[in-house]
N, C-alpha and C positions, 0 to 999 in steps of 0.2 A: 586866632589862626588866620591873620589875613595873610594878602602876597606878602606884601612890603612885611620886612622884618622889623622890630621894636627897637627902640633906644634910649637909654637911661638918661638920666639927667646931666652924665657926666658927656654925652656924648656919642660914649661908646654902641656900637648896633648889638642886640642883644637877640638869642635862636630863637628861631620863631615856635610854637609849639607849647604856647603856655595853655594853663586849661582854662575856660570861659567857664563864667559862675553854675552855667545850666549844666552844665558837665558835668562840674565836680558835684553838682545837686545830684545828680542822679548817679555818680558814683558810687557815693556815700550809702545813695539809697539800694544801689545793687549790693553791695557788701553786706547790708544790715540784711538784705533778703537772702543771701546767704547763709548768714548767722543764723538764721532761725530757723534753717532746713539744713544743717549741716547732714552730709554721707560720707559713710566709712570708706579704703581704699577700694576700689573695683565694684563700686556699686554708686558712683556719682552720675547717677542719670539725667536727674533733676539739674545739677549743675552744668551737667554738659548740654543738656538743651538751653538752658540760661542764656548760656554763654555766645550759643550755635544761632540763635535767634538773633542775639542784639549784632552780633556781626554780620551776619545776616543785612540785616536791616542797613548798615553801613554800608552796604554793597560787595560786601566781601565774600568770599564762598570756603568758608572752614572747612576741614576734612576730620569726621571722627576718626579716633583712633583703632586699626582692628581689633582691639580688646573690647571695644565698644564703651569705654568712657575714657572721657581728656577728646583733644582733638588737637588740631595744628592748623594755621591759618599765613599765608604767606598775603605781604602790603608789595605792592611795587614789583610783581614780579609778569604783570600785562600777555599773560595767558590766558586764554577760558577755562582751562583747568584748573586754575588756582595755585596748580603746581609749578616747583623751579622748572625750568625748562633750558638752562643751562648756560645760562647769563651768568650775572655777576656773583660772585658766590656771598650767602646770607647773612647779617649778625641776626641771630635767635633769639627771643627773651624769652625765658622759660618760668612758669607760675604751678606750684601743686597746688590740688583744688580738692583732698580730701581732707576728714575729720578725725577727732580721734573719740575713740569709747568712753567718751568718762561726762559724768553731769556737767550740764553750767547751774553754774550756783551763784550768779549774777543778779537774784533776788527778783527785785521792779524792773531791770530793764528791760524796756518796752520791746527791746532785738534781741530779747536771750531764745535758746533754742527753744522751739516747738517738738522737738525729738528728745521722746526719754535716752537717758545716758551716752548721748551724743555731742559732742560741742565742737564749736574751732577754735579750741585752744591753745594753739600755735598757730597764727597768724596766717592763715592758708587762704581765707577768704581774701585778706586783703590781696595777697599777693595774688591772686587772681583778678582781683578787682582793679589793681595796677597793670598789670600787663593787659587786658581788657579795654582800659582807658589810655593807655601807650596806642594800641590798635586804632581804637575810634580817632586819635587825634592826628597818627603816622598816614590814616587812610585819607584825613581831610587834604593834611600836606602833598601825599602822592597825587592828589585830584588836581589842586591847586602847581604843581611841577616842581614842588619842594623838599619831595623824598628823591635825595641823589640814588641809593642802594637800595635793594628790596630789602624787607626785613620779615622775616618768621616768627610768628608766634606760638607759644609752645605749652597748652595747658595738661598738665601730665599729672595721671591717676597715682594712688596708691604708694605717693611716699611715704608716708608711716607704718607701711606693711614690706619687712626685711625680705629680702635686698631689695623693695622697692620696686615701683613701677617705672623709674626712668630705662628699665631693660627693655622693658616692654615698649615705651613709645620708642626708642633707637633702632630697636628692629621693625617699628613700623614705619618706619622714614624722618622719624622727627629731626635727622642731621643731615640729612641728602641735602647737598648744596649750602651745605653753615661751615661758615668758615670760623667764626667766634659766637660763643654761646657765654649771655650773662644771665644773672637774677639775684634775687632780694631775700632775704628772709629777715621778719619782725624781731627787732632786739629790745624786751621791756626797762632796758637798761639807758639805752640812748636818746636823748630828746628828740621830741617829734622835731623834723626841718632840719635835723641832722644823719648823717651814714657814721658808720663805723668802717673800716679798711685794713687789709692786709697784706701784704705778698706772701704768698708760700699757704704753708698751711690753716685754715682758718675754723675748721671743724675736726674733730677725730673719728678714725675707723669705729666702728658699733657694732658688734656679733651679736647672737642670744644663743644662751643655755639651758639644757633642760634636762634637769638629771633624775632618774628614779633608781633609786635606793633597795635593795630586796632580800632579806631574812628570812629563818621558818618564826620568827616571833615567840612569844612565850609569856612568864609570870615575870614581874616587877621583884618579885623574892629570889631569884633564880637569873641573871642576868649572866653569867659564869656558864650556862648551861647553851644558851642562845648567842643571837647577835643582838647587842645593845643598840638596836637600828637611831633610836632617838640621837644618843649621844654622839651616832655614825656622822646623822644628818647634819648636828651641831659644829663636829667639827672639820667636816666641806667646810661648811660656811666661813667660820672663821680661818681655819689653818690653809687652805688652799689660794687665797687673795695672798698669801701673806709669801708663800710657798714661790706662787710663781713671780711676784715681784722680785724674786733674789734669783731668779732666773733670765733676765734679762734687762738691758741697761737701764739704771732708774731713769734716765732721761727720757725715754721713752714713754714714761705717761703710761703703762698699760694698768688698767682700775675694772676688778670685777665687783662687781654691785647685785648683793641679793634684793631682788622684787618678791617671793614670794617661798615658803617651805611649809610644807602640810604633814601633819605624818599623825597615826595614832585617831584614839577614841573613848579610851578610858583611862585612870591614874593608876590602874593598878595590870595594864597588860604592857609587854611590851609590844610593837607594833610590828609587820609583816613588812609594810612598803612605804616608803616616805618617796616625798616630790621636791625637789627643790628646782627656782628659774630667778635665772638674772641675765645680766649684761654685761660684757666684757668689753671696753675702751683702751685706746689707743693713741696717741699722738703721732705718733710714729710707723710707717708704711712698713718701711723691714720689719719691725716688731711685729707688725698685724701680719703679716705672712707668718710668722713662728708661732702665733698663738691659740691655736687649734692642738697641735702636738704640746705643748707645752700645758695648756689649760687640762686635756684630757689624762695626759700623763699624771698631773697630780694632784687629780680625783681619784683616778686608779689606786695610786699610791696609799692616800688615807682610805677610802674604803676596804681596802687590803685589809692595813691594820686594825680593822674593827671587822676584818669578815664578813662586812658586806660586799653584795655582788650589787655593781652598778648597771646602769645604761645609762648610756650618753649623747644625747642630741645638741651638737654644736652647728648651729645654724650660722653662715657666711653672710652677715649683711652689706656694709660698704665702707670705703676707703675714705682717707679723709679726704676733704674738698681740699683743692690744696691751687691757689689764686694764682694764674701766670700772671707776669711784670706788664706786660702792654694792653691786657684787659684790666687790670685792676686799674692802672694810671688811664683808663679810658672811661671808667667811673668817677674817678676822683676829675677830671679835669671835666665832667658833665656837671657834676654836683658843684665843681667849685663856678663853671660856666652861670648855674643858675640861682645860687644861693651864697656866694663868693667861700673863701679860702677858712673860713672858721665852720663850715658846714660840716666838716670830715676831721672824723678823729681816727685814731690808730687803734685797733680793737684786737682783744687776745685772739688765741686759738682756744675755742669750746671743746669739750667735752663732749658736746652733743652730735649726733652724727647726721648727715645729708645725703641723699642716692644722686644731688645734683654732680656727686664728685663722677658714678658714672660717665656722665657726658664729656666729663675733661680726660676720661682716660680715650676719645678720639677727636677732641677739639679742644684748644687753648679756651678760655674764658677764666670769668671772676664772679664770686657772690657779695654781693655788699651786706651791712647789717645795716636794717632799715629801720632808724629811730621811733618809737610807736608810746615813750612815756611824754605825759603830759609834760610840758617843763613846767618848774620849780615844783611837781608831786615828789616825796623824800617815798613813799610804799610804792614796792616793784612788782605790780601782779605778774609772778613770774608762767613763762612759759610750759604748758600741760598741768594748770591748775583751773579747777571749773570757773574760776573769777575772772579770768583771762580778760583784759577787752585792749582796745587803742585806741592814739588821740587822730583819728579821723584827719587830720590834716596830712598825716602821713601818707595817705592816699594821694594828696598831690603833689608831693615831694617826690614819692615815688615814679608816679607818669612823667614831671617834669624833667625829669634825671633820666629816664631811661629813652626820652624824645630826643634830650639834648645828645645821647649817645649815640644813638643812630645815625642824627646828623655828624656828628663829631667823628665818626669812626669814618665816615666813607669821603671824608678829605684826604 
């Protein structure tokens, strides 16, 4: 991170903003202290002081969030507040920094969590740990007079709790003064030292469901007399995914997926009340607006015909992330800046959903998928399984790309 900018052996001058050994040492080592104190959305305390201290220390002055965990920290913006102050308006990088409920079952390692049935098993530490290390390196540059544009940091609570915490840090100023907002999420699919890339949409809309089922119950001899509630709940499950798929254009992607159905307590009653919950997916924005009406209508419909009486909790999570054109080509031209033109590949649209799409429904921006598999490993510890982990170099691929952007964007 000296003044003078670097240059290759071919000649060419290369951005300044790579990370020094001691950096990524202690990167590495911040991420793994993460790992072992993972917290669930809206209870990252511990993280949020992590965080508040070491930027802190860099000379910076972080603002928690008023929900009281995540915070936001502006580079270059040479007020005493911290705050934009109505300059140049900001590119954002935005990191979620919570965990999700489920064991790590990562065995020996030495950073698996120290919290029963807690882990980061979607890659949230890192991506904290990268924006974290974006910061410390944006703040050396700005000292040094080699941050042209201020840049915003954006550590946000409680994305894996629907619709998410990105509502919550936007209402507390997390866009005041952004004029483009990027970020990263871990893909166990892509080699570390490579991105994945997309225009348009790169994630799908994700609701939840939550249905309870209700009969007067009765005798297994006697089903004719009653509501067959078991058989009620059985066929939600299946006929209703199936129902509403012919409701709307198959292109659209929309996939309800049972997580869980409880009903009953002996072989020989039948049951009073069953529970059923799952998720409803999306590719497609219009479709995700129709399918509230559409999903509810024919739950109704099948319960009818078994004479159960429902209740329906259709919870609104979020839209797909869906990547404008000149944010995404401001990634890939970072990543190609730092690691040349075979670093970035062309990546589908997931299934999976993201609240970072929030932030683009009032500011342009793009998510990259952040390579996190070992290369030449052929087993994918996939995302939201207790085995979860990554190959660590991802951490500086990540800072490096999102340094090169900053500078890049504010030519």
């Amino acid at each position: 991170m000296s003044r003078e900018t670097e240059a290759d052996p071919s000649g060419e001058a290369l951005l300044p903003g790579t990370l020094p050994e001691a950096l990524r040492a202690e990167l590495v080592a911040f991420r793994r202290d993460l790992h072992m104190h993972p917290e669930l959305g809206n209870q990252e305390f511990r993280t949020t002081a992590a965080i508040k201290e070491r930027l802190e220390r860099a000379g910076l002055k972080p603002r928690v969030l008023p929900v009281g965990t995540g915070l936001v920290c502006d580079i270059g913006t040479n007020t005493d507040s911290g705050q934009w102050a109505g300059g140049p308006r900001m590119l954002a990088l935005r990191a979620d920094i919570d965990a999700l409920p489920i064991p790590d079952t990562k065995g020996d390692c030495p950073y698996r969590s120290r919290v029963p049935d807690r882990a980061h098993a979607c890659g949230h530490d890192v991506h904290t740990t990268v924006v974290l290390g974006t910061g410390l390196v944006l703040a050396a540059l700005h000292e040094q007079g080699l941050l042209p544009r201020p840049v915003r940091l954006v550590f946000q609570p409680a994305e894996e709790v629907l619709p998410g915490g990105a509502a919550d840090a936007i209402e507390g100023g997390a866009l005041d003064g952004v004029r483009r907002i990027l970020a990263v999420h871990c893909d166990p699919r892509v080699d570390a030292g490579r991105i994945g890339l997309r225009v348009g949409p790169i994630t799908s809309a994700c609701d939840r469901l939550e249905i309870a089922l209700n009969g007067p119950g009765g005798h297994t001899a006697r089903p004719h007399l009653t509501t067959d509630l078991v058989t009620a709940a059985a066929r939600v499950v299946t006929d209703v995914p199936s129902l509403v798929a012919r409701r709307v254009d198959s292109r659209s992607g929309l996939a309800m997926t049972w997580g869980r159905i409880e009903s009953g307590h002996a072989p020989n009653v039948i049951p009073q009340h069953a529970e059923l919950a799952g998720t409803v997916r999306c590719l497609d924005l219009d479709a995700w607006r129709q399918a509230p009406d559409l999903v509810v209508g024919a739950i109704d419909e099948i319960a009818n015909l078994y004479r159960a009486k429902s209740e329906i909790t259709y919870v609104r999570g979020v839209p797909p992330v869906v990547n404008e054109v000149t944010s995404t080509e401001l990634l890939q031209a970072a990543m190609v800046a730092r690691r040349g033109t075979d670093s970035v590949e062309t990546t589908e649209q997931s299934l999976g959903g993201e609240d970072f799409s929030w932030y683009l429904e009032h500011v342009p921006g793009a998510m990259a998928r952040l390579g996190v598999r070992p290369p030449g490993e052929r087993t994918v510890r996939d995302l939201h399984q207790g085995d979860f982990d990554v190959d660590e170099h991802a951490i500086t691929v990540g800072v490096e790309m999102f340094t090169a952007a900053a500078l890049i964007e504010a030519v």
